[in-house]
N, CA, C and O atoms as a GROMACS GRO file, in nm:
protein
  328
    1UNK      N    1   5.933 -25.305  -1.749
    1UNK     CA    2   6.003 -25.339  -1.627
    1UNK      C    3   6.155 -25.334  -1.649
    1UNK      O    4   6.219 -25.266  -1.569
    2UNK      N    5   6.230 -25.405  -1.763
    2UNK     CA    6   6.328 -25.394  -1.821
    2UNK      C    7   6.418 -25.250  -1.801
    2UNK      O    8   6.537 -25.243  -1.770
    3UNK      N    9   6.334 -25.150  -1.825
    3UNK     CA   10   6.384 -24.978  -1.802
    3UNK      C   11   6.402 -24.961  -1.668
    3UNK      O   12   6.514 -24.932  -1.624
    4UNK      N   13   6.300 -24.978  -1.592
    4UNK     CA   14   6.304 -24.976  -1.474
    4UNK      C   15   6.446 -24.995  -1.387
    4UNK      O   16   6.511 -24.907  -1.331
    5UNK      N   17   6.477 -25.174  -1.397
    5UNK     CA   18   6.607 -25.224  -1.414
    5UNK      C   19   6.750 -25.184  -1.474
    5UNK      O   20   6.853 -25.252  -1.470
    6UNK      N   21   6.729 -25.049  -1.534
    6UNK     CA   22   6.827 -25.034  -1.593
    6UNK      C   23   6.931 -24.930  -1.525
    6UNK      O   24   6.913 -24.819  -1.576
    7UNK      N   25   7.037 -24.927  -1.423
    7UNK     CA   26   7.106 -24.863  -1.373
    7UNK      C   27   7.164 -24.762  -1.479
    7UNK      O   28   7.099 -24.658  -1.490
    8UNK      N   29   7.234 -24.770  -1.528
    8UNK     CA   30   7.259 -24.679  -1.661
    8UNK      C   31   7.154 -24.593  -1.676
    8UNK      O   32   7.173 -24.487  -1.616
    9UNK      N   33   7.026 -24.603  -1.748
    9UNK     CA   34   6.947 -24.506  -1.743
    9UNK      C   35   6.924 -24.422  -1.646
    9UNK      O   36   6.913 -24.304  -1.680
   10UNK      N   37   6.906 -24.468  -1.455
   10UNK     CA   38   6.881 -24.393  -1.361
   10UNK      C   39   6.981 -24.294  -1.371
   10UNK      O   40   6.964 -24.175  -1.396
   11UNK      N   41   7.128 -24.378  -1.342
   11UNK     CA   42   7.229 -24.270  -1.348
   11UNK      C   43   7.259 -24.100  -1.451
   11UNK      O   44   7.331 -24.001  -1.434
   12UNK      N   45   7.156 -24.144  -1.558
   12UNK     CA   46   7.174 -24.060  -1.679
   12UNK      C   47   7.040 -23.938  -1.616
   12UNK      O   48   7.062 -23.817  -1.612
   13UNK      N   49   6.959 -23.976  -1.590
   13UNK     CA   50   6.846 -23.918  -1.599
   13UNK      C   51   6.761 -23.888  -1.459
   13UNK      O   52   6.675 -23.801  -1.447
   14UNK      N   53   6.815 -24.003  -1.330
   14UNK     CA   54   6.779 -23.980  -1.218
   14UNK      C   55   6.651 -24.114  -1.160
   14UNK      O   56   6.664 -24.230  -1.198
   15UNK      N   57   6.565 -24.083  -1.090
   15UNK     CA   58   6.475 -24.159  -1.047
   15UNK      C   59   6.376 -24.184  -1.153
   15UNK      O   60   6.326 -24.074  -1.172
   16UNK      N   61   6.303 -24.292  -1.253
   16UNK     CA   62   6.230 -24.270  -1.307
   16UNK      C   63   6.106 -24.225  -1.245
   16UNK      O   64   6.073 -24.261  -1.132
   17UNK      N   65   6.027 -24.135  -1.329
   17UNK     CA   66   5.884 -24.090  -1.264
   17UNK      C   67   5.791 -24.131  -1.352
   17UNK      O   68   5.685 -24.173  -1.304
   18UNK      N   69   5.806 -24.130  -1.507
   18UNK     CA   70   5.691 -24.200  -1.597
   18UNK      C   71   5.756 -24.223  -1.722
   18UNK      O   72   5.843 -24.160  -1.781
   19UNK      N   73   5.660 -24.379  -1.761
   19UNK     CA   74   5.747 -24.356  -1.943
   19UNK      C   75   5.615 -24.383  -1.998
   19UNK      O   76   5.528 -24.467  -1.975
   20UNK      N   77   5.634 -24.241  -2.115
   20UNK     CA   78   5.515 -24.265  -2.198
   20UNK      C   79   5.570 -24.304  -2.347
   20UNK      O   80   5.683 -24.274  -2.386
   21UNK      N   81   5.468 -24.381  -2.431
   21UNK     CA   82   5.474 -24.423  -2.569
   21UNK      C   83   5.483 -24.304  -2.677
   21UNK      O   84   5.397 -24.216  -2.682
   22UNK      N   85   5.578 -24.307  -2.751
   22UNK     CA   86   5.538 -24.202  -2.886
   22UNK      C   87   5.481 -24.293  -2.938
   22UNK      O   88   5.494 -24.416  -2.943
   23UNK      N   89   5.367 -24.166  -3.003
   23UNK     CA   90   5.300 -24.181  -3.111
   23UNK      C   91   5.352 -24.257  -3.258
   23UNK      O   92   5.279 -24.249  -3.357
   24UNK      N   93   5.485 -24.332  -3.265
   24UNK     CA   94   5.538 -24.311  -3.424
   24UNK      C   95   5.566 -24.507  -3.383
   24UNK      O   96   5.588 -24.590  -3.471
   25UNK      N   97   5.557 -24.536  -3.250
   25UNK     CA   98   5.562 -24.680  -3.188
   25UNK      C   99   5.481 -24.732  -3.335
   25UNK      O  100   5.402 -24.673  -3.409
   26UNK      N  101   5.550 -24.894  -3.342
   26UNK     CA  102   5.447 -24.980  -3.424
   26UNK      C  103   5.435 -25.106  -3.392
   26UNK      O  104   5.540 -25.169  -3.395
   27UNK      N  105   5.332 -25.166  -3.360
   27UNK     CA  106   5.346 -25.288  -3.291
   27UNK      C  107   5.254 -25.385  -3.452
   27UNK      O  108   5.158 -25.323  -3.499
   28UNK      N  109   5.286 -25.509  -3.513
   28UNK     CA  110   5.203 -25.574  -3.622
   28UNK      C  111   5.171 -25.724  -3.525
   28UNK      O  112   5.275 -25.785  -3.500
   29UNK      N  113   5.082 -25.769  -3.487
   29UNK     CA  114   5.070 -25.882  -3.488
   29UNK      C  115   4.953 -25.975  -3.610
   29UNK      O  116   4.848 -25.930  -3.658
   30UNK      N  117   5.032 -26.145  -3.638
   30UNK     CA  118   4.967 -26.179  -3.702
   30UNK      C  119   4.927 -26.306  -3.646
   30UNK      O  120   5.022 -26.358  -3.587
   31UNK      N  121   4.792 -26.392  -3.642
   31UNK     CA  122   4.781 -26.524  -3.612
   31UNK      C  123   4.849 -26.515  -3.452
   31UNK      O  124   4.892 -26.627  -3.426
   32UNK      N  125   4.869 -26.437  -3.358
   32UNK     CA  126   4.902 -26.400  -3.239
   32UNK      C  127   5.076 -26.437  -3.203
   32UNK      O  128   5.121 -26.487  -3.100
   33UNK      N  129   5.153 -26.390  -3.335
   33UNK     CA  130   5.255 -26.343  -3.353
   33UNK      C  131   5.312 -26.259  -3.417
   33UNK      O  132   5.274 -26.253  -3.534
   34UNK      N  133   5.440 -26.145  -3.368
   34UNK     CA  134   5.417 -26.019  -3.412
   34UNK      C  135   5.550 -25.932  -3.354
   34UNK      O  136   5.638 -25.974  -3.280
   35UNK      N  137   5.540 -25.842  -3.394
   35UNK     CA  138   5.669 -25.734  -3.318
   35UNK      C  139   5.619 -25.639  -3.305
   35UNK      O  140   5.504 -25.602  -3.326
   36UNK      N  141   5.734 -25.575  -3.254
   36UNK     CA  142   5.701 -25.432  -3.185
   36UNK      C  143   5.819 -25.322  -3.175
   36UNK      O  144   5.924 -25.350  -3.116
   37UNK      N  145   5.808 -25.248  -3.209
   37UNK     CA  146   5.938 -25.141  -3.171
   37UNK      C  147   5.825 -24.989  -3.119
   37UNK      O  148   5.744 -24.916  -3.177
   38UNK      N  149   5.883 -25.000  -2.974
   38UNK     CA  150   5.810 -24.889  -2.945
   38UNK      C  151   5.876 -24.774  -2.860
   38UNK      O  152   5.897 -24.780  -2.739
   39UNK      N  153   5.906 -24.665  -2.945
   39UNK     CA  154   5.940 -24.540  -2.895
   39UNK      C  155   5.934 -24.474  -2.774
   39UNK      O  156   5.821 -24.426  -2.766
   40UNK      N  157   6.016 -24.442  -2.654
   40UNK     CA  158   5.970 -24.431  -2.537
   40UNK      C  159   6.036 -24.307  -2.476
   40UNK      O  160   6.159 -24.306  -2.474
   41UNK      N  161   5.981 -24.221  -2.435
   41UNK     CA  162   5.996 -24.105  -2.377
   41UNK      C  163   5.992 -24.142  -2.235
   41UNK      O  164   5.886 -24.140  -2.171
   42UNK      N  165   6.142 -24.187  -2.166
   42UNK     CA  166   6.120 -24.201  -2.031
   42UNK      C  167   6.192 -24.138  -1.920
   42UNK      O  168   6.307 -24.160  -1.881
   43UNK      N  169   6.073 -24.027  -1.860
   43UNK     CA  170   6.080 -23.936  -1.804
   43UNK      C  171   6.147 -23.934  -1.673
   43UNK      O  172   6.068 -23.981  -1.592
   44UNK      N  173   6.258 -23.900  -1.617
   44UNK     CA  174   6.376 -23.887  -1.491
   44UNK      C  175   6.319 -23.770  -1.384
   44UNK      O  176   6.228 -23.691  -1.406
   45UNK      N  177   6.371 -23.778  -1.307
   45UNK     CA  178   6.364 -23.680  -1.226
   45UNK      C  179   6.432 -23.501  -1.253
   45UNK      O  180   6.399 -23.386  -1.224
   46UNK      N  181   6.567 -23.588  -1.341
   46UNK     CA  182   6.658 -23.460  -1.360
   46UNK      C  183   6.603 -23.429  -1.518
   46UNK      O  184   6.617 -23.315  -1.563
   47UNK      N  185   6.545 -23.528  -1.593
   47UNK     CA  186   6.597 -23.520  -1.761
   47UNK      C  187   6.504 -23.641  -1.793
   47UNK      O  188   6.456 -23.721  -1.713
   48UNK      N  189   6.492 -23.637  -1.907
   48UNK     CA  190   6.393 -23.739  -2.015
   48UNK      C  191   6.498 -23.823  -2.083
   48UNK      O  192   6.617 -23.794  -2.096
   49UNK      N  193   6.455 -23.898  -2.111
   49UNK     CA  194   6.541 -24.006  -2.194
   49UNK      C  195   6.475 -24.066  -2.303
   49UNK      O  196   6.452 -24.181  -2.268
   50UNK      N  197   6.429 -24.045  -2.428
   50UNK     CA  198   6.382 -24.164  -2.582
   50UNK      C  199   6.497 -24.294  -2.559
   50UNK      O  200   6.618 -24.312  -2.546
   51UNK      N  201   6.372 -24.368  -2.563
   51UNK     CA  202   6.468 -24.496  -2.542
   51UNK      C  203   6.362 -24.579  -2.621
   51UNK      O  204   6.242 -24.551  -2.634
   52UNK      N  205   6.434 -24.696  -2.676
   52UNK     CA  206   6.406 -24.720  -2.813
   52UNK      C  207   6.383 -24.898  -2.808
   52UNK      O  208   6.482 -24.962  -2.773
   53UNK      N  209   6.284 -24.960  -2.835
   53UNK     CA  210   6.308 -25.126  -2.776
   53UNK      C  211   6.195 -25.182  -2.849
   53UNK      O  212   6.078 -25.147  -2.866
   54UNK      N  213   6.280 -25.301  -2.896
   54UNK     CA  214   6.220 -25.383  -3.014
   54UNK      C  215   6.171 -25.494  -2.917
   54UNK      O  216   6.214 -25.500  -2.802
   55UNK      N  217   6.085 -25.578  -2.963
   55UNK     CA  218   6.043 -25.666  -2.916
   55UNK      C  219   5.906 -25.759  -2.990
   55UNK      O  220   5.815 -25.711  -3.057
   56UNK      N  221   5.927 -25.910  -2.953
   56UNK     CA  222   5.886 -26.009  -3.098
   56UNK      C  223   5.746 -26.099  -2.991
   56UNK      O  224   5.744 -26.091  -2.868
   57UNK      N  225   5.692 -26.141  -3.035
   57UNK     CA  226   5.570 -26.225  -3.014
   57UNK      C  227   5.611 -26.348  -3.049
   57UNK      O  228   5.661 -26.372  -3.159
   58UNK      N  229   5.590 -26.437  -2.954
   58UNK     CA  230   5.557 -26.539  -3.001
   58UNK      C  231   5.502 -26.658  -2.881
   58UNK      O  232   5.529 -26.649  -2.761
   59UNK      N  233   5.417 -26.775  -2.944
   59UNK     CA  234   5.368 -26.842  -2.806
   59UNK      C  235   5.318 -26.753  -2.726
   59UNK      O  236   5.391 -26.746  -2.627
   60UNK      N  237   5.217 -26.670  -2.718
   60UNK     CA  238   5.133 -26.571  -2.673
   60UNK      C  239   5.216 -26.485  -2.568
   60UNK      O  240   5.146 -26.454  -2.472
   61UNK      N  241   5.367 -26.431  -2.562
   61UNK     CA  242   5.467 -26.413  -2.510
   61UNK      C  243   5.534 -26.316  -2.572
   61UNK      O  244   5.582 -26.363  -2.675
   62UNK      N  245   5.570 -26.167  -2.553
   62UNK     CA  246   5.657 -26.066  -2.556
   62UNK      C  247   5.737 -26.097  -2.502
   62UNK      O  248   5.731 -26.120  -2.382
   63UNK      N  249   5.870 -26.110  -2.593
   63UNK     CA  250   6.011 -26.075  -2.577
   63UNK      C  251   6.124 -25.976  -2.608
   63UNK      O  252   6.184 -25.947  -2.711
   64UNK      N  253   6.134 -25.932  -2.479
   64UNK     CA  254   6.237 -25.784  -2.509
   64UNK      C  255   6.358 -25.874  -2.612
   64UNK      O  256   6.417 -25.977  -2.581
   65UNK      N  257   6.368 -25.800  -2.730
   65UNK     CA  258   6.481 -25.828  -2.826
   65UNK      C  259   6.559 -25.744  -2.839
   65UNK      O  260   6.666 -25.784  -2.887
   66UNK      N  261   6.553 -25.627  -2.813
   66UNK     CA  262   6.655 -25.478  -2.824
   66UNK      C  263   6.640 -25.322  -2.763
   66UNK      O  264   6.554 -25.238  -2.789
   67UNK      N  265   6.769 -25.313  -2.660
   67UNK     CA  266   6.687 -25.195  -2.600
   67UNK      C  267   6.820 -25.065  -2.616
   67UNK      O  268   6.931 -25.072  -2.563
   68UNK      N  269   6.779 -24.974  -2.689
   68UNK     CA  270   6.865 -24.863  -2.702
   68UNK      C  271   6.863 -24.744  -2.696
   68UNK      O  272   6.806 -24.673  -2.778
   69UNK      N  273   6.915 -24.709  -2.611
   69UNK     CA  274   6.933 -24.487  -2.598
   69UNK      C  275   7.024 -24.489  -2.655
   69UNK      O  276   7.100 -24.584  -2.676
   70UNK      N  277   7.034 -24.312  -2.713
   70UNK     CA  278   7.167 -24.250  -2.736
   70UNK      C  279   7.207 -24.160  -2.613
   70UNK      O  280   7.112 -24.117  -2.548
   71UNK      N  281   7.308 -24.132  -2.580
   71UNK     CA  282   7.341 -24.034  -2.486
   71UNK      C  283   7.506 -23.954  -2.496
   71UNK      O  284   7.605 -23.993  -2.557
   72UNK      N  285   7.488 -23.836  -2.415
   72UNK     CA  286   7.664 -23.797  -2.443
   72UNK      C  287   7.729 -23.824  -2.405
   72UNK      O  288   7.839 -23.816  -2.460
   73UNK      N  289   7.706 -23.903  -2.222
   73UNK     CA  290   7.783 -23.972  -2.166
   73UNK      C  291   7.800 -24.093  -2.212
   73UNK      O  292   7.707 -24.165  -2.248
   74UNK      N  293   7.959 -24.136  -2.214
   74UNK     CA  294   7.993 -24.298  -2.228
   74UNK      C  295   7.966 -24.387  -2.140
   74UNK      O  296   7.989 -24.352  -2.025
   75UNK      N  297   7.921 -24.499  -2.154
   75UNK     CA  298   7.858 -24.591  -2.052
   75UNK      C  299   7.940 -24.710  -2.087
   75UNK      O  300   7.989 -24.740  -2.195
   76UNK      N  301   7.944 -24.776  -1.964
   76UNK     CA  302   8.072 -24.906  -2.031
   76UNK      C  303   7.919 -25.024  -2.043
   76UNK      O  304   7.803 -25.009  -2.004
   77UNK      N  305   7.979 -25.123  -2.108
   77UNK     CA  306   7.944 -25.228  -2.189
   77UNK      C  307   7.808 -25.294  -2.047
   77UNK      O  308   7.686 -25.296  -2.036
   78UNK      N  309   7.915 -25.331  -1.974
   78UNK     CA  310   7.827 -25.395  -1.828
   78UNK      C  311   7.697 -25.300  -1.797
   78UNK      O  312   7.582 -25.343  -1.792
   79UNK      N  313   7.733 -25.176  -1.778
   79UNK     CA  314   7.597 -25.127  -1.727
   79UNK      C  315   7.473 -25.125  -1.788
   79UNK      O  316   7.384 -25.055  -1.739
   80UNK      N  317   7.452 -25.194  -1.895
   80UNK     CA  318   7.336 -25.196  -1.989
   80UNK      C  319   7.306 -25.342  -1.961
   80UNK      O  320   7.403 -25.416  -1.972
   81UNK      N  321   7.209 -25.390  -1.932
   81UNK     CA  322   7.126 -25.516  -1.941
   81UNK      C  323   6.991 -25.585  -1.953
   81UNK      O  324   6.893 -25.548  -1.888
   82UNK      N  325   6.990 -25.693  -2.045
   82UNK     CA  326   6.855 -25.694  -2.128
   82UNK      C  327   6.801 -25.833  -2.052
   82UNK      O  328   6.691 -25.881  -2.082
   0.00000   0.00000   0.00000
């Protein structure tokens, strides 16, 4: 949902239409706490975007902890939010 939300990304890439998981994603949970960093190919209208987002378990609860693209355009600080 987080991507979704993300003005920056639309602007880069357009309307999202789908985000799928790479294969190289790793999610460990233990005792039903755990992380995750999962690789994301998320697909625009104009252009694709890998976008990159960590995220921790705990109290039976995913929490977005880190969400990052690279891109060529500069994006100021504000338009990114987690």
């Amino acid at each position: 949902q987080k991507i979704y939300e993300q003005d920056a990304i639309v602007k880069l890439i357009g309307p999202i239409q789908a985000i799928n998981v790479d294969h190289n994603s790793k999610v460990s949970i233990y005792n039903d706490e755990g992380e995750a960093q999962l690789i994301l190919d998320v697909q625009g209208k104009n252009k694709n975007l890998p976008v990159t987002v960590k995220l921790k378990r705990t109290n039976n609860q995913w929490e977005l902890v880190e969400m990052y693209f690279e891109t060529e355009t500069n994006l100021n600080a504000g338009e990114i939010n987690l």
